[in-house]
One Martini backbone bead per residue (centre of mass of N, CA, C, O) as a GRO file, in nm:
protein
  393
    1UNK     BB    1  -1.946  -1.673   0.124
    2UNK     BB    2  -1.569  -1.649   0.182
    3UNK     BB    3  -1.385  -1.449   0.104
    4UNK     BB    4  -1.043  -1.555   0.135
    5UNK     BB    5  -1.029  -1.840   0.267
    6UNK     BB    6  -0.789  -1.857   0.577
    7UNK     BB    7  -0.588  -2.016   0.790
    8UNK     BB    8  -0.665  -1.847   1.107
    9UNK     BB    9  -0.868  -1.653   1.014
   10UNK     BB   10  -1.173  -1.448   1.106
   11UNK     BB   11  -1.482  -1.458   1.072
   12UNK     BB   12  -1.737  -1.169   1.016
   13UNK     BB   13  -2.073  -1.031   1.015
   14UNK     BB   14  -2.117  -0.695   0.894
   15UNK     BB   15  -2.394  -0.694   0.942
   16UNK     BB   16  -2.668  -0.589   0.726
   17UNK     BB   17  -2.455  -0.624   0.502
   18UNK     BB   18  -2.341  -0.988   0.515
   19UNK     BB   19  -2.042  -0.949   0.531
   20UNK     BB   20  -1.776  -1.172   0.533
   21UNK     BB   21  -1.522  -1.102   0.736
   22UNK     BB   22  -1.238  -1.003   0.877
   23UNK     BB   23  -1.101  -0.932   1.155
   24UNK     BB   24  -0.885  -0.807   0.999
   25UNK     BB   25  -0.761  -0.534   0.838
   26UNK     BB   26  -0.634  -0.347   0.568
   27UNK     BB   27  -0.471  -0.058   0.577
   28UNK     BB   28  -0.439   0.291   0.377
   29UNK     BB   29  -0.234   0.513   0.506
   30UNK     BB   30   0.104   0.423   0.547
   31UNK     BB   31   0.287   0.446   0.296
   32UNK     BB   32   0.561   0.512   0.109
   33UNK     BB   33   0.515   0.831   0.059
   34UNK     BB   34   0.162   0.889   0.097
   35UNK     BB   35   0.179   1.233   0.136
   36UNK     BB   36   0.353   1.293  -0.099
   37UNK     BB   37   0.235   1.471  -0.285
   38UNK     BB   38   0.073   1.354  -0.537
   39UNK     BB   39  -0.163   1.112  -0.558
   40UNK     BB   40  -0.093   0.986  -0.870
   41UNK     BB   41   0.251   0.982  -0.774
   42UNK     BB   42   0.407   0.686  -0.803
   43UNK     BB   43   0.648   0.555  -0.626
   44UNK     BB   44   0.829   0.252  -0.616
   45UNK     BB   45   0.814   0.240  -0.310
   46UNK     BB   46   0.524   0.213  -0.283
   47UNK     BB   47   0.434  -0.012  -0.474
   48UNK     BB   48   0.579  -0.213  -0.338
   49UNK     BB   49   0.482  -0.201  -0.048
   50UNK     BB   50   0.143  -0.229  -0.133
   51UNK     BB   51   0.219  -0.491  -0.243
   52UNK     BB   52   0.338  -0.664  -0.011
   53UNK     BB   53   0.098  -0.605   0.194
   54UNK     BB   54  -0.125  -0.740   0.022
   55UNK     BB   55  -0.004  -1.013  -0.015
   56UNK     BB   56   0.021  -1.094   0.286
   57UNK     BB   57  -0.298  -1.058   0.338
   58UNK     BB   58  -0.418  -1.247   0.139
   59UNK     BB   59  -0.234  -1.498   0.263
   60UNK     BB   60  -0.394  -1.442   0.580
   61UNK     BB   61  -0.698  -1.375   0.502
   62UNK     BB   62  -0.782  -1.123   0.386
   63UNK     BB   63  -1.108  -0.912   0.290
   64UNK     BB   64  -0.996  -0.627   0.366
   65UNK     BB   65  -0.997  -0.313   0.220
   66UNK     BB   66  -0.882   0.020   0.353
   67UNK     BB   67  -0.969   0.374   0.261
   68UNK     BB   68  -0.926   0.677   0.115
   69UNK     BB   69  -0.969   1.038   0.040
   70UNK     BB   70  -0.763   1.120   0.283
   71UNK     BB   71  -0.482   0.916   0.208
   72UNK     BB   72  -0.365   1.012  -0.034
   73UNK     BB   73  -0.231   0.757  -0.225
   74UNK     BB   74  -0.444   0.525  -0.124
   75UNK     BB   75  -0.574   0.433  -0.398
   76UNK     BB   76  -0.375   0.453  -0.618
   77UNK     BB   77  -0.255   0.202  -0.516
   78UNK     BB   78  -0.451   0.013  -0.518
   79UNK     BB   79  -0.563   0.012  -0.807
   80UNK     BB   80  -0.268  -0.088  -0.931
   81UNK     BB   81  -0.220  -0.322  -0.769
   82UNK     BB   82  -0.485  -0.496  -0.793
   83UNK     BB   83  -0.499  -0.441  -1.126
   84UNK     BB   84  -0.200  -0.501  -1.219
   85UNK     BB   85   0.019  -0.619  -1.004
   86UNK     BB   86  -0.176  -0.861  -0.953
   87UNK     BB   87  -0.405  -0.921  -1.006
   88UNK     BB   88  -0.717  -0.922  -0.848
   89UNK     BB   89  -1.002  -1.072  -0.789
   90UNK     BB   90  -1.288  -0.898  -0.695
   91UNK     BB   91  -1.388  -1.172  -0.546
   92UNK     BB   92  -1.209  -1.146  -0.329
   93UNK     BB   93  -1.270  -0.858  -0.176
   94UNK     BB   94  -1.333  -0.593   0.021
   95UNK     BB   95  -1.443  -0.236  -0.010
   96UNK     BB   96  -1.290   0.021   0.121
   97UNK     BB   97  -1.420   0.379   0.115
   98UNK     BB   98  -1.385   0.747   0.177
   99UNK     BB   99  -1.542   1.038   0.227
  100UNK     BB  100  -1.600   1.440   0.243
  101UNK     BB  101  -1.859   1.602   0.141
  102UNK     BB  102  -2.090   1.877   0.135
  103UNK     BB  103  -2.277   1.755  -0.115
  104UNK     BB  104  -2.398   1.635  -0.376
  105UNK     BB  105  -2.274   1.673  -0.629
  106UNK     BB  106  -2.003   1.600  -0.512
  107UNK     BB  107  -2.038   1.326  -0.462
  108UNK     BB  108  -2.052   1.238  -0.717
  109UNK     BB  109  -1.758   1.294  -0.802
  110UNK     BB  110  -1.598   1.198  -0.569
  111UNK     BB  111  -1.707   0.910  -0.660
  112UNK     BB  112  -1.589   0.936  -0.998
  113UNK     BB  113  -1.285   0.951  -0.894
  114UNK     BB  114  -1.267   0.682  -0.685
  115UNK     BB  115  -1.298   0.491  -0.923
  116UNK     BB  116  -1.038   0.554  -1.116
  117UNK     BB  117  -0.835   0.536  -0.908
  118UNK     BB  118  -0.988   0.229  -0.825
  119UNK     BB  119  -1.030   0.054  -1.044
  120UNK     BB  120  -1.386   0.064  -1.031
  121UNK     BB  121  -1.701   0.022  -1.076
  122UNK     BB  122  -1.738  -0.061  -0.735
  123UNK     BB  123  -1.843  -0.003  -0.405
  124UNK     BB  124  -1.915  -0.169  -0.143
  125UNK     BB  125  -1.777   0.050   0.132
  126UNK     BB  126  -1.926   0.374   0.228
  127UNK     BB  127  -1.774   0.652   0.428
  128UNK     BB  128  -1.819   0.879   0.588
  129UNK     BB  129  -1.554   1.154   0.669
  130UNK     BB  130  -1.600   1.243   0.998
  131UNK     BB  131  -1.777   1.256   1.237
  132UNK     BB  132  -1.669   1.484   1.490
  133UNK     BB  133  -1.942   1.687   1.495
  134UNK     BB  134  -2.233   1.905   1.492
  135UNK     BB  135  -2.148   1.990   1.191
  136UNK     BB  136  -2.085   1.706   1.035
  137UNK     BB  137  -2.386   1.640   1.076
  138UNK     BB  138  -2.562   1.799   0.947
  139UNK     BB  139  -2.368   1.791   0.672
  140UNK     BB  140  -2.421   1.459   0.626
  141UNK     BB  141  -2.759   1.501   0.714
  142UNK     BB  142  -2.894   1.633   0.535
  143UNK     BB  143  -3.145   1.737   0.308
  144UNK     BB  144  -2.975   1.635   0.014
  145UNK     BB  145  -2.701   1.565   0.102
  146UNK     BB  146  -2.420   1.324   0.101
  147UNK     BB  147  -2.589   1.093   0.203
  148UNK     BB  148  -2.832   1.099   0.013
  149UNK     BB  149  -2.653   1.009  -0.218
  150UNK     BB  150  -2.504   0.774  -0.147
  151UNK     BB  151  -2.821   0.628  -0.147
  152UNK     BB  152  -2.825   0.666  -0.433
  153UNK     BB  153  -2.604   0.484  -0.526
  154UNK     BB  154  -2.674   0.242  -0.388
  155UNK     BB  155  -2.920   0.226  -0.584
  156UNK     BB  156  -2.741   0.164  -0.846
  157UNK     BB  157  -2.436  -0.011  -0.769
  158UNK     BB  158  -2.209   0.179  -0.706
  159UNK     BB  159  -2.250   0.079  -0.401
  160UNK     BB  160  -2.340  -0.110  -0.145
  161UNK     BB  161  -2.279   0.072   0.145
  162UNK     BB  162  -2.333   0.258   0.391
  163UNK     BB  163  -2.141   0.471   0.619
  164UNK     BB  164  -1.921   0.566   0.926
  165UNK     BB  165  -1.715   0.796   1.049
  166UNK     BB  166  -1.539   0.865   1.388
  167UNK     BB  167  -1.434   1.138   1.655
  168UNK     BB  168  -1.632   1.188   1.861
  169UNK     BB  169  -1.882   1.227   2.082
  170UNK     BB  170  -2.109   0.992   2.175
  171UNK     BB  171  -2.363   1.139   2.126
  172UNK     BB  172  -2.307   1.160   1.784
  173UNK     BB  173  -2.238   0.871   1.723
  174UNK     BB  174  -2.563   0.766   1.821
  175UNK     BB  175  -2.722   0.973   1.621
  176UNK     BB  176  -2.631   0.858   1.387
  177UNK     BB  177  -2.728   0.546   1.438
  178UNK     BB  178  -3.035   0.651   1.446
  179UNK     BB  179  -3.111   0.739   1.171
  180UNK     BB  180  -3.084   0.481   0.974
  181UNK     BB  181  -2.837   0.548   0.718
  182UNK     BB  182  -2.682   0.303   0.830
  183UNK     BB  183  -2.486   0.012   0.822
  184UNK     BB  184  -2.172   0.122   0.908
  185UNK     BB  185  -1.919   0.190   1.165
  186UNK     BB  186  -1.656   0.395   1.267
  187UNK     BB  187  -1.444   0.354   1.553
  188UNK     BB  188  -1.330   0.412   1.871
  189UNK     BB  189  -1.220   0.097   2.023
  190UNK     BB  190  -1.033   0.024   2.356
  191UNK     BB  191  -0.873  -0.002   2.609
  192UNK     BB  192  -0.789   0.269   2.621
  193UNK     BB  193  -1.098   0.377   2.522
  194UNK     BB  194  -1.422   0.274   2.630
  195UNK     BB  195  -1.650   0.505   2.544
  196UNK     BB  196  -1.782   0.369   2.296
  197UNK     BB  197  -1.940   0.094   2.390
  198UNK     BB  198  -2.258   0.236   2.340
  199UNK     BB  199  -2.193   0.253   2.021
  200UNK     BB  200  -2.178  -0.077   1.999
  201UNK     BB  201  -2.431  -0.166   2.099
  202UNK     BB  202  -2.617   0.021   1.927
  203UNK     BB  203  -2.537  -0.131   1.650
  204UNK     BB  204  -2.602  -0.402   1.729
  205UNK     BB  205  -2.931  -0.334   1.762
  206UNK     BB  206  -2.909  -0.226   1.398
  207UNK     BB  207  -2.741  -0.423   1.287
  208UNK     BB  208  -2.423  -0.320   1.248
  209UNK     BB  209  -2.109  -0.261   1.128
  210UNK     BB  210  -1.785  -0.261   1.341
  211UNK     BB  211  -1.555  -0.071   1.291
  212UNK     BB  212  -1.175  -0.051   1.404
  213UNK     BB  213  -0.968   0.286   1.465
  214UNK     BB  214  -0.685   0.240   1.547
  215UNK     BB  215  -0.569   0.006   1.788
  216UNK     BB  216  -0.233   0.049   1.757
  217UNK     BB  217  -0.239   0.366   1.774
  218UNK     BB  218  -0.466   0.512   1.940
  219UNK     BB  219  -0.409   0.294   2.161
  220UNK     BB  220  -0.091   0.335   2.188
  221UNK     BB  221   0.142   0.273   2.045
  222UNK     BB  222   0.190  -0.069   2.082
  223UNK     BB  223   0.468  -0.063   1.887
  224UNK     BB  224   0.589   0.091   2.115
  225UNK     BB  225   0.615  -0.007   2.403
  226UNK     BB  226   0.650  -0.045   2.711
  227UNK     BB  227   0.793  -0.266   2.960
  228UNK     BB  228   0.525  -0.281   3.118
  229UNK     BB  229   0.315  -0.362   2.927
  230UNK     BB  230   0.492  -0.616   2.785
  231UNK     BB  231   0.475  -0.720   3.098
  232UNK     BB  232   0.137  -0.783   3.121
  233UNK     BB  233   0.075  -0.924   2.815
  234UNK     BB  234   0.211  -1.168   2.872
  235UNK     BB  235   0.299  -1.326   2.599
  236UNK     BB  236   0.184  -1.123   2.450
  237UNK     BB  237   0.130  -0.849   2.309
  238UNK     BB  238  -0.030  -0.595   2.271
  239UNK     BB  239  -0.171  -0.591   2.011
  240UNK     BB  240  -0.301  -0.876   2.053
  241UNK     BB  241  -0.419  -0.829   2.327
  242UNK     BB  242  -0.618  -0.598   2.228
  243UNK     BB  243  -0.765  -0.739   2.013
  244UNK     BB  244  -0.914  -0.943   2.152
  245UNK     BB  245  -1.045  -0.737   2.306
  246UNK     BB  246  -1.220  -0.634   2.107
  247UNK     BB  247  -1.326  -0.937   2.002
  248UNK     BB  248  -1.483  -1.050   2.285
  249UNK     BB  249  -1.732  -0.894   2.109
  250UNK     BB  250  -1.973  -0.977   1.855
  251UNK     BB  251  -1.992  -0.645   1.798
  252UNK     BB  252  -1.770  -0.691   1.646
  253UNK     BB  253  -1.593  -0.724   1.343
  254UNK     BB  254  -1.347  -0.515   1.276
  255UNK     BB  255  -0.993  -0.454   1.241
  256UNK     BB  256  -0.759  -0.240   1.182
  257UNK     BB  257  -0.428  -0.265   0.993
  258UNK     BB  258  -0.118  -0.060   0.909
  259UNK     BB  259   0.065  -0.238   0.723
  260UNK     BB  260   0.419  -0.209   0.636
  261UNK     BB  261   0.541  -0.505   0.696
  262UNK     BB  262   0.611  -0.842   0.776
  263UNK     BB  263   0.617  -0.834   1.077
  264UNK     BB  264   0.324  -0.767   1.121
  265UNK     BB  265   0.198  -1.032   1.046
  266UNK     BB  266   0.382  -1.214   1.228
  267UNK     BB  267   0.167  -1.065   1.468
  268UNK     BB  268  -0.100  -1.094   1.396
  269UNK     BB  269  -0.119  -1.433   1.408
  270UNK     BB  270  -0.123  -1.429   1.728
  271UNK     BB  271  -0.426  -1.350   1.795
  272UNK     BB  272  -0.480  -1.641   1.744
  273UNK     BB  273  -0.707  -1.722   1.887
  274UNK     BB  274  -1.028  -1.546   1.916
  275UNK     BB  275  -1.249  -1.519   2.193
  276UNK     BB  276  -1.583  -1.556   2.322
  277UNK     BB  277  -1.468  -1.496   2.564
  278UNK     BB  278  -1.199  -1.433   2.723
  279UNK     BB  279  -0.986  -1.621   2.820
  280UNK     BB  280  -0.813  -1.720   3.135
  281UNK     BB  281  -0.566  -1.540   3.016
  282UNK     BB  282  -0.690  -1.273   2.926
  283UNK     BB  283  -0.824  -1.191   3.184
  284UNK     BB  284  -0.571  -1.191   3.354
  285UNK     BB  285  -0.487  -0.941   3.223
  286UNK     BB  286  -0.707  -0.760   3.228
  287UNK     BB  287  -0.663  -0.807   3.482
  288UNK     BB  288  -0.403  -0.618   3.578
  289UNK     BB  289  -0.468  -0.363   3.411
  290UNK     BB  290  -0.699  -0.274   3.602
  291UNK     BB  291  -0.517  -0.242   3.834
  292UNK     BB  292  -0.324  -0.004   3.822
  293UNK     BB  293  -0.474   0.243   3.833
  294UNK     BB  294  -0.464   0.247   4.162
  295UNK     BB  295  -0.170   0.367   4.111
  296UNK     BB  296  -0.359   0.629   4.021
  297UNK     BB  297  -0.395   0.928   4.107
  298UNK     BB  298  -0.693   1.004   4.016
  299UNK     BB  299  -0.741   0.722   3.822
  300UNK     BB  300  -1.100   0.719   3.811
  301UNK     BB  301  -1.118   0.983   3.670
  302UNK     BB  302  -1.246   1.102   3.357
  303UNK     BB  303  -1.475   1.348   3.314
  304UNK     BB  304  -1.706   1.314   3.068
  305UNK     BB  305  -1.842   1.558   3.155
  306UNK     BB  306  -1.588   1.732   2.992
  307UNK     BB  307  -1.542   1.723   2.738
  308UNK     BB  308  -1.682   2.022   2.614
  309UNK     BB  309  -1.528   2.223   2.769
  310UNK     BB  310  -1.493   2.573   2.752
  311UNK     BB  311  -1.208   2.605   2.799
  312UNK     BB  312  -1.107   2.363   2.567
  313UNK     BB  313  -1.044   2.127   2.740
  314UNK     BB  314  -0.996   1.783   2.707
  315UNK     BB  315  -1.025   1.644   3.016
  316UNK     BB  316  -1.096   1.303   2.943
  317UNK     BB  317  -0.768   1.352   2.740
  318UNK     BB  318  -0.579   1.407   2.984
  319UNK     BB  319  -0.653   1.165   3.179
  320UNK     BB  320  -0.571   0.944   3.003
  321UNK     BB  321  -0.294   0.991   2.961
  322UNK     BB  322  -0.215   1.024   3.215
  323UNK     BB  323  -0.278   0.758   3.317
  324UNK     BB  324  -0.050   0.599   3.087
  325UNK     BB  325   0.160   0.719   3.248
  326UNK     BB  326   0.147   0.648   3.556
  327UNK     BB  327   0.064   0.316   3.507
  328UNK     BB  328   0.209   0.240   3.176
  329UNK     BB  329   0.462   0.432   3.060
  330UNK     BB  330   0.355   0.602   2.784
  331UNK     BB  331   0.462   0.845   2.690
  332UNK     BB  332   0.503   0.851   2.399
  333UNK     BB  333   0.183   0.866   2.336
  334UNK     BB  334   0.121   1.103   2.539
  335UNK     BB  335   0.339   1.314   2.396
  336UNK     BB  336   0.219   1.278   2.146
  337UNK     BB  337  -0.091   1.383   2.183
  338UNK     BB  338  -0.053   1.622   2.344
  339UNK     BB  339   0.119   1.785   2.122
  340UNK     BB  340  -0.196   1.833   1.939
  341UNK     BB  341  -0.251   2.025   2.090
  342UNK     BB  342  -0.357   2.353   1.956
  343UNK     BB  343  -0.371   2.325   1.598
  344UNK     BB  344  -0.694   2.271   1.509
  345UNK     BB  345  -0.784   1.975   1.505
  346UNK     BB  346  -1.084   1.809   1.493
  347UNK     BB  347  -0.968   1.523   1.532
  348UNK     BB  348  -0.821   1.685   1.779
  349UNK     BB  349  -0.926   1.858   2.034
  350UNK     BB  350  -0.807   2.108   2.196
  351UNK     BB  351  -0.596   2.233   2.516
  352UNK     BB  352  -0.386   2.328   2.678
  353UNK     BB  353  -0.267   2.294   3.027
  354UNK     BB  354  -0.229   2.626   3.112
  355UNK     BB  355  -0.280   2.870   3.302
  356UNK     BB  356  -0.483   3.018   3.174
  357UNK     BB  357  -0.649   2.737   3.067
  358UNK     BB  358  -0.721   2.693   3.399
  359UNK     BB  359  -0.868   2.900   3.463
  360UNK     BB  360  -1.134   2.857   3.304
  361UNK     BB  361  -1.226   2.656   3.491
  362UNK     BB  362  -1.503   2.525   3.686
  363UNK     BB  363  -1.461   2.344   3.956
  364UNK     BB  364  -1.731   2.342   4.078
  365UNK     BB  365  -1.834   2.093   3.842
  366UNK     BB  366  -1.699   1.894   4.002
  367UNK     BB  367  -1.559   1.642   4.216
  368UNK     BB  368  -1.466   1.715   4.509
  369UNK     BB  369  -1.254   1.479   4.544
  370UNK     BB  370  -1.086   1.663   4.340
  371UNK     BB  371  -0.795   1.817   4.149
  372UNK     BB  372  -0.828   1.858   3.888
  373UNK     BB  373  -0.604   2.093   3.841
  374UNK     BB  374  -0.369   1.892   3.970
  375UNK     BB  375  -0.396   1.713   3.699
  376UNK     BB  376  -0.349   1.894   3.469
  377UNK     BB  377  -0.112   1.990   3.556
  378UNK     BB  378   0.088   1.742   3.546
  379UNK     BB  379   0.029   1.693   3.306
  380UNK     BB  380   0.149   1.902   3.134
  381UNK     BB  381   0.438   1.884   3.302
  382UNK     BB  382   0.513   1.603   3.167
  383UNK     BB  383   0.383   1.636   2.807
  384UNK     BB  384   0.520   1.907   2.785
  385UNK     BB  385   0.660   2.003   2.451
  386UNK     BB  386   0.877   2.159   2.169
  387UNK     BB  387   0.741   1.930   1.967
  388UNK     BB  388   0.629   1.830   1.702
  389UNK     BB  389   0.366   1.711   1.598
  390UNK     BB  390   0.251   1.476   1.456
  391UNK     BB  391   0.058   1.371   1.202
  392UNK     BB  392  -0.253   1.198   1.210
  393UNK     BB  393  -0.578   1.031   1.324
   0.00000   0.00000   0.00000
């Protein structure tokens, strides 16, 4: 049976979940002054917020709703509207929330902490958040430590399925996928950002459920997107199109989308129908959007054999912003993301290309034909300002 079903929303079984979800989820990062002080503390406009955003989509047929403890106030928020403000019945929808523990015994506090927030007897799908890194996983997955924690209250009927999410290089999030440890993983991908795309097949082969981590935010900032994105992707917006391509291999099975106001269910409901192979007419777009790169130079070079480069310099993901601001005039996301670099953020590592730290780059580790340093330096020249960057994953 599937839990709130209503069309036109389009619904896929989460790998060996069995859970049939809904192909796009309610995510619980955004919700108004979400941030702002105790976590406990709900201001009357957030809660306003989270009902409406909740409400609107109970009412477009979604039945996932994901959360964390690292959301700052949205489990207490959804605790509150799901089951005070709306009095929604738990078998109508399914419940992720994710924690980032480092031991058993935290383990198990909290998510007795984070059951009381979510005012719910069971977690549906709990996932590890964040391995981000080499030492993530490990601590994540160590002998005795909070996976196998999570797995033991698996087995009590506290959680329904263990899974994680990932920020990491994709040899990391495919090691934790073979650990077999999970049911399901949250990962990004999305058009611009396909590096992870063997990490969805590979989830595929172990019948795991594959969530999309902010396809419309890390995606490109969709949502305020450049005139000439918008005029590639033309009818649809960037959203919609961008949804439909995650969502042309059954191998993905939903997709997070960050809704806090009502405009947004109403580009939503846009994306459908999404088809398995893309339509003849997203096809097409879709080459538009891949003719662009030819003319950005040196815009076939991706670099991915340099993700964790000594230097510090993240050089797959400075050529990535480089390619969508010359290619498809992305400005605004490329100059949010480069100037997140240097703050010592794990969820997004790197170093600016200054001249002293592209001195560090050993050049001839590229390929002759790459003029690497004069690519870097344009991004750094183009996309660094002296404005703080934005917080948030």
């Amino acid at each position: 049976m599937i839990r709130n079903e209503r069309a036109p929303m389009q619904y896929r079984r989460f790998g060996k979940t069995e859970r049939m979800l809904s192909v796009i989820t309610l995510g619980g990062m955004r919700y108004a002054h979400g941030w702002e002080g105790k976590r406990d503390d709900l201001p009357q406009d957030s809660i306003d917020n989270c009902r409406e955003c909740t409400e609107l989509a109970l009412d477009a047929g979604i039945n996932h709703i994901e959360t964390a403890f690292g959301y700052g106030k949205s489990e207490h928020l959804y605790g509150k509207v799901l089951n005070e403000e709306l009095n929604v019945p738990r078998s109508r929808y399914h419940l992720m929330t994710k924690g980032r523990p480092t031991g058993a015994s935290d383990t198990h506090k909290l998510v007795e902490k984070q059951l009381r927030a979510l005012r719910t007897d069971h977690i549906d799908l709990y996932g590890w958040h964040g391995i981000n890194n080499a030492r993530d996983f490990d601590t994540a997955c160590s002998k005795g430590g909070p996976v196998e924690a999570l797995l033991d209250l698996k087995r009590q009927g506290v959680i329904g399925h263990v899974g994680f999410s990932a920020h990491a290089p994709l040899e990391i999030i495919s090691s934790a996928i073979d650990t077999d440890y999970f049911d399901f993983v949250n990962l990004h991908y999305y058009y611009f950002r396909q590096r992870n795309e063997p990490a969805v097949t590979r989830a595929a082969q172990k019948d795991m459920g594959v969530f999309i981590i902010s396809p419309n935010d890390k995606g490109g900032r969709l949502y305020k997107p450049s005139k000439l994105l918008a005029e590639l992707t033309a009818p649809l917006t960037p959203i919609q199109w961008n949804a439909r391509f995650c969502l042309r291999t059954s191998d993905v099975h939903t997709l997070t989308f960050g809704m806090t106001a009502a405009s947004h269910f109403a580009e939503m409901r846009g994306i459908f129908p999404a088809s398995t192979p893309l339509s003849a007419r997203d096809q097409a777009i879709l080459e538009q959007l891949d003719a662009r790169v030819a003319t950005v130079p040196g815009g076939r070079y991706e670099g991915w054999e340099h993700e964790q480069d000594a230097s510090g310099i993240n050089v797959p993901e400075v050529l990535r912003l480089r390619r969508m601001l010359l290619g498809y005039d992305m400005s605004n996301f490329a100059r949010y993301r480069y100037n997140m670099f240097g703050t010592g953020d794990e969820w997004f590592p790197g170093i600016k290309c200054t001249e002293e730290n592209l001195s560090k780059l050993d050049a001839s580790t590229f390929p002759p034909d790459v003029d690497i340093k004069a690519l870097l330096r344009e991004a750094h020249e183009k996309l660094n300002t002296a404005e703080q960057p934005e917080t948030g994953h």
